[in-house]
N, CA and C atoms as a LAMMPS dump frame, in Angstrom:
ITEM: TIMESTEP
0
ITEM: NUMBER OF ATOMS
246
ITEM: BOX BOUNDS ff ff ff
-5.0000000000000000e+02 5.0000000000000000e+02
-5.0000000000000000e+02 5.0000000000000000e+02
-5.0000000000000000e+02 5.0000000000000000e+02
ITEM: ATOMS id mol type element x y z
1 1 1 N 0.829 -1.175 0
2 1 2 C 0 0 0
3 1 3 C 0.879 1.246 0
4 2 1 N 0.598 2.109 -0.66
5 2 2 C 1.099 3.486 -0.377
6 2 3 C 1.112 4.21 0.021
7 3 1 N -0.119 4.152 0.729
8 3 2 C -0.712 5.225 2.143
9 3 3 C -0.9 6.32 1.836
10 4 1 N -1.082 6.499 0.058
11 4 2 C -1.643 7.803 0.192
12 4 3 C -3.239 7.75 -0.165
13 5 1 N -4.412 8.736 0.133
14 5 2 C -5.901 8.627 -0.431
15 5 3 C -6.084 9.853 -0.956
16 6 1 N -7.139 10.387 -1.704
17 6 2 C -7.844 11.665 -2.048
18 6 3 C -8.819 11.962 -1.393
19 7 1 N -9.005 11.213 0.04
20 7 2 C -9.62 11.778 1.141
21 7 3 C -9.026 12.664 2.086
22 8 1 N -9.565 13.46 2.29
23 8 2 C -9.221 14.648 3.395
24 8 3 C -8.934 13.374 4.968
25 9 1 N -8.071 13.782 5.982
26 9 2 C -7.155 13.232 6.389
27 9 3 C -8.863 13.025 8.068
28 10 1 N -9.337 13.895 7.973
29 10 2 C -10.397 13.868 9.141
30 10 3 C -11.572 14.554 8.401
31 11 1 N -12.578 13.546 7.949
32 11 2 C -13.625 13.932 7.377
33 11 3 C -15.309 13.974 8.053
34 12 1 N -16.149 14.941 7.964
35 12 2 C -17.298 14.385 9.079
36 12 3 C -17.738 14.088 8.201
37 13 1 N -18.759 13.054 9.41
38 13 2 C -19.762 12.38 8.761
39 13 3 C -21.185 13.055 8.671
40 14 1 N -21.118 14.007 9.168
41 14 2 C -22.573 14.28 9.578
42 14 3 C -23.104 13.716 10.933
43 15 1 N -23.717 12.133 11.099
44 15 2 C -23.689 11.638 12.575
45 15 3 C -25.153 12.544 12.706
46 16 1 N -25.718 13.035 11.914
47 16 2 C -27.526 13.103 11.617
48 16 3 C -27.811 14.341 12.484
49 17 1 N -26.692 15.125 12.001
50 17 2 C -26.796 17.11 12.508
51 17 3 C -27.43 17.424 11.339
52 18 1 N -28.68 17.275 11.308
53 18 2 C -29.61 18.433 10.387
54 18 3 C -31.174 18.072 10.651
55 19 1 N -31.625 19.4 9.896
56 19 2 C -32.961 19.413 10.325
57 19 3 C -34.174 18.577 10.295
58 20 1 N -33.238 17.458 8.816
59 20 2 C -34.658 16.66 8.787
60 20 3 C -34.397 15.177 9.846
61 21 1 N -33.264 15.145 10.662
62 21 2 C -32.763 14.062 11.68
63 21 3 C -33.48 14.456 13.137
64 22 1 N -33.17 16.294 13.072
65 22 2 C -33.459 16.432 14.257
66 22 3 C -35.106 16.981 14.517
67 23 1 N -36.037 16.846 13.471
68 23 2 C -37.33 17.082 13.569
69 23 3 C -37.92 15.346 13.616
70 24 1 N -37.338 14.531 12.783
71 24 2 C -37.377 13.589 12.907
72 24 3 C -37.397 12.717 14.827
73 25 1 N -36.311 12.874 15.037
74 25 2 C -36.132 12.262 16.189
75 25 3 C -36.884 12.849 17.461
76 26 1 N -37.204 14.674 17.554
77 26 2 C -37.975 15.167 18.221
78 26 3 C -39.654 14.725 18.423
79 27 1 N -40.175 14.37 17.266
80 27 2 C -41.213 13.841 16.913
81 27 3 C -41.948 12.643 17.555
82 28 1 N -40.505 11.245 17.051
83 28 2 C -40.38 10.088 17.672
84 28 3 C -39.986 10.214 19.528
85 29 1 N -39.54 11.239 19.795
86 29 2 C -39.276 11.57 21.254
87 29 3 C -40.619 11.985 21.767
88 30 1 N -41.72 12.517 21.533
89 30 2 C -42.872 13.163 21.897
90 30 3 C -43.551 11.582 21.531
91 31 1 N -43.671 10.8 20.589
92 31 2 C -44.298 9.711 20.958
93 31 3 C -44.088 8.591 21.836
94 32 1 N -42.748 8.416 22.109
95 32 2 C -42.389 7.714 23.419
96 32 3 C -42.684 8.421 24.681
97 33 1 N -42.26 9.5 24.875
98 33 2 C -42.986 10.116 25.633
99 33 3 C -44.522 10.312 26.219
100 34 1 N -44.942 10.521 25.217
101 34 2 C -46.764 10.173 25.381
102 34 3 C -47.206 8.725 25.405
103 35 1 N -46.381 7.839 24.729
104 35 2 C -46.729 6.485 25.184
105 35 3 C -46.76 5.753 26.163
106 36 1 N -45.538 6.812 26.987
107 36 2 C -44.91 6.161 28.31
108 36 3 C -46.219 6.371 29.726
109 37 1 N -46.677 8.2 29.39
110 37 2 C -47.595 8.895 30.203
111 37 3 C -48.915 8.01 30.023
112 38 1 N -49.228 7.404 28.799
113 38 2 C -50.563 6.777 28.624
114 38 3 C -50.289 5.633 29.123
115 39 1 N -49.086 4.626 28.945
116 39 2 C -49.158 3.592 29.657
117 39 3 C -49.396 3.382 31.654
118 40 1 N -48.889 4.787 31.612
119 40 2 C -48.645 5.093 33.204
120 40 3 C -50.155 5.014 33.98
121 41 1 N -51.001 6.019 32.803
122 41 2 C -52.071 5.892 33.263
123 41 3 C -53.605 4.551 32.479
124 42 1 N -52.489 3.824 31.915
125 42 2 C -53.247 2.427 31.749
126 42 3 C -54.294 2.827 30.615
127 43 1 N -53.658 3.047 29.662
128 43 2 C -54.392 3.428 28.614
129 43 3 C -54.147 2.783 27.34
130 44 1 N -53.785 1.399 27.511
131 44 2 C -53.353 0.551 26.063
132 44 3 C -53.457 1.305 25.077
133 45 1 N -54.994 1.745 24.418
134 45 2 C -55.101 2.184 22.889
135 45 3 C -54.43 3.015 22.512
136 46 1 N -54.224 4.202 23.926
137 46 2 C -53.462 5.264 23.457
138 46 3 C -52.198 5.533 23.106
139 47 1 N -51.507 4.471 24.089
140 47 2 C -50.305 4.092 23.758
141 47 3 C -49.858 3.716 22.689
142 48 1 N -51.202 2.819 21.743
143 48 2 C -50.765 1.854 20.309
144 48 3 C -51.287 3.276 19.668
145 49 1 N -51.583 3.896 19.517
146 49 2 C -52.473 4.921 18.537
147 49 3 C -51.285 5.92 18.99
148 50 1 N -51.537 6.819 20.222
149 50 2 C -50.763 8.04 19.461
150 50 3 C -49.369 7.919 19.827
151 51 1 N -48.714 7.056 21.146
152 51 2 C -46.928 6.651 20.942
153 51 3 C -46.67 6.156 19.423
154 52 1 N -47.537 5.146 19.492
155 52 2 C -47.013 4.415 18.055
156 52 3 C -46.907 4.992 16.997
157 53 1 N -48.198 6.064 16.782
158 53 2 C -48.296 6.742 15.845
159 53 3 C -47.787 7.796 15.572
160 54 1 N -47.092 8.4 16.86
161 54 2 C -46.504 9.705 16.226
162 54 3 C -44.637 8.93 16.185
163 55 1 N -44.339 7.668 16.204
164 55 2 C -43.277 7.131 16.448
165 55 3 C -43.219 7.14 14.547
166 56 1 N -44.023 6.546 14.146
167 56 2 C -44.526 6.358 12.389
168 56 3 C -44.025 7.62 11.995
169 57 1 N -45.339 8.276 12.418
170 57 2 C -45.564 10.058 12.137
171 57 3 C -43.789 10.451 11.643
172 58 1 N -42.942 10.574 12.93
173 58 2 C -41.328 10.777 12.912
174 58 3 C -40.393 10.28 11.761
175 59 1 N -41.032 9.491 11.864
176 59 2 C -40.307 8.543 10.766
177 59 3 C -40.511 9.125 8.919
178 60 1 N -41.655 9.107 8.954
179 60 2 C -42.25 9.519 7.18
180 60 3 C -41.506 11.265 7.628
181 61 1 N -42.182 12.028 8.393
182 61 2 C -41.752 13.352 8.116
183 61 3 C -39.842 13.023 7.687
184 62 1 N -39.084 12.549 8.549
185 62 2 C -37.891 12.686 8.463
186 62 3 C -37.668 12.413 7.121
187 63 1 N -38.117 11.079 6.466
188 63 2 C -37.742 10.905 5.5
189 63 3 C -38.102 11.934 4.659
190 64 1 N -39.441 12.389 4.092
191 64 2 C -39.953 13.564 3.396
192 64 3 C -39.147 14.378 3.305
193 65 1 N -38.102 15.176 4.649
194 65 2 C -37.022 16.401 4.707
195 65 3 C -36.248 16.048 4.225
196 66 1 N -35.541 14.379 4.196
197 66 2 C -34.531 14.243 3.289
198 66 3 C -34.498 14.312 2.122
199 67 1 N -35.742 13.538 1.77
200 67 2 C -36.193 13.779 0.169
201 67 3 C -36.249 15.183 -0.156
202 68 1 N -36.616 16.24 0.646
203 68 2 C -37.026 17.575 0.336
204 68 3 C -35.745 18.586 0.086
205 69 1 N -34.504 18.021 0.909
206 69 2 C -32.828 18.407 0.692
207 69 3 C -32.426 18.718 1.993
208 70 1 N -33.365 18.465 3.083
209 70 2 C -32.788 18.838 4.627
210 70 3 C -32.312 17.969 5.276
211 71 1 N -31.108 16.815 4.712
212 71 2 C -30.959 15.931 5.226
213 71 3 C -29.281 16.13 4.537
214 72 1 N -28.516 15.255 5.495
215 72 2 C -26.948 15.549 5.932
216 72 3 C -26.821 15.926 4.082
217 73 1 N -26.208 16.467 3.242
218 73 2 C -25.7 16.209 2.487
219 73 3 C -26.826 16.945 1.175
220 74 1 N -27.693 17.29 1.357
221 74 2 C -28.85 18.042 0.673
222 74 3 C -28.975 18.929 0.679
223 75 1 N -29.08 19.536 -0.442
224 75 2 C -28.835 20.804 -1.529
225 75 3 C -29.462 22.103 -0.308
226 76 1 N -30.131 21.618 0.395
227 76 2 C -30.712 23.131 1.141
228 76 3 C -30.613 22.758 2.711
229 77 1 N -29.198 22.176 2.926
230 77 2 C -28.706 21.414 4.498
231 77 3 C -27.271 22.789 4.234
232 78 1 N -27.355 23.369 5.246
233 78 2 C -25.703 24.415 5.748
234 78 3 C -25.565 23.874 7.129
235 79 1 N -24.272 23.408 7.1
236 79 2 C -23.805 21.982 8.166
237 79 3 C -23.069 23.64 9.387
238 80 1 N -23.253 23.331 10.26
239 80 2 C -22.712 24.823 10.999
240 80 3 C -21.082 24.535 11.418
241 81 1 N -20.642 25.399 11.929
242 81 2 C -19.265 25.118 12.494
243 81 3 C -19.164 24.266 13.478
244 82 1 N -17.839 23.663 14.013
245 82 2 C -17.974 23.334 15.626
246 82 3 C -16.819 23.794 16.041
């Protein structure tokens, strides 16, 4: 091997810093959350209906933002400094 690449020497990955990861996962966080409060108070359906469902819900929106360009690497994603 020659040890050399045409990769930059420390490259990010992203690691799902953008808006359509972090609306995504906020989403799915509010349905565990509410699933947890409905189970607490013994509410099976609600738990399968709106945890579950806004767990879904999280999921399609995220994807949609990626498709839409708000996802690591998409045309309308500006990755910030650190």
């Amino acid at each position: 091997m020659s040890g050399t690449t045409n990769a930059p020497e420390h490259e990010e990955l992203g690691e799902g810093h953008s808006p359509a990861a972090w609306t995504a996962v906020i989403i799915m966080l509010l349905g565990f959350t509410l699933g947890t409060l409905f189970f607490w108070f013994d509410q099976p359906w609600l738990v399968a209906i709106v945890g579950g469902g806004l767990v879904v819900v999280g999921l399609i929106v995220g994807w949609i933002l990626k498709r839409a360009g708000y996802g690591v690497g998409g045309e309308k994603y500006q990755p910030k400094g650190h």
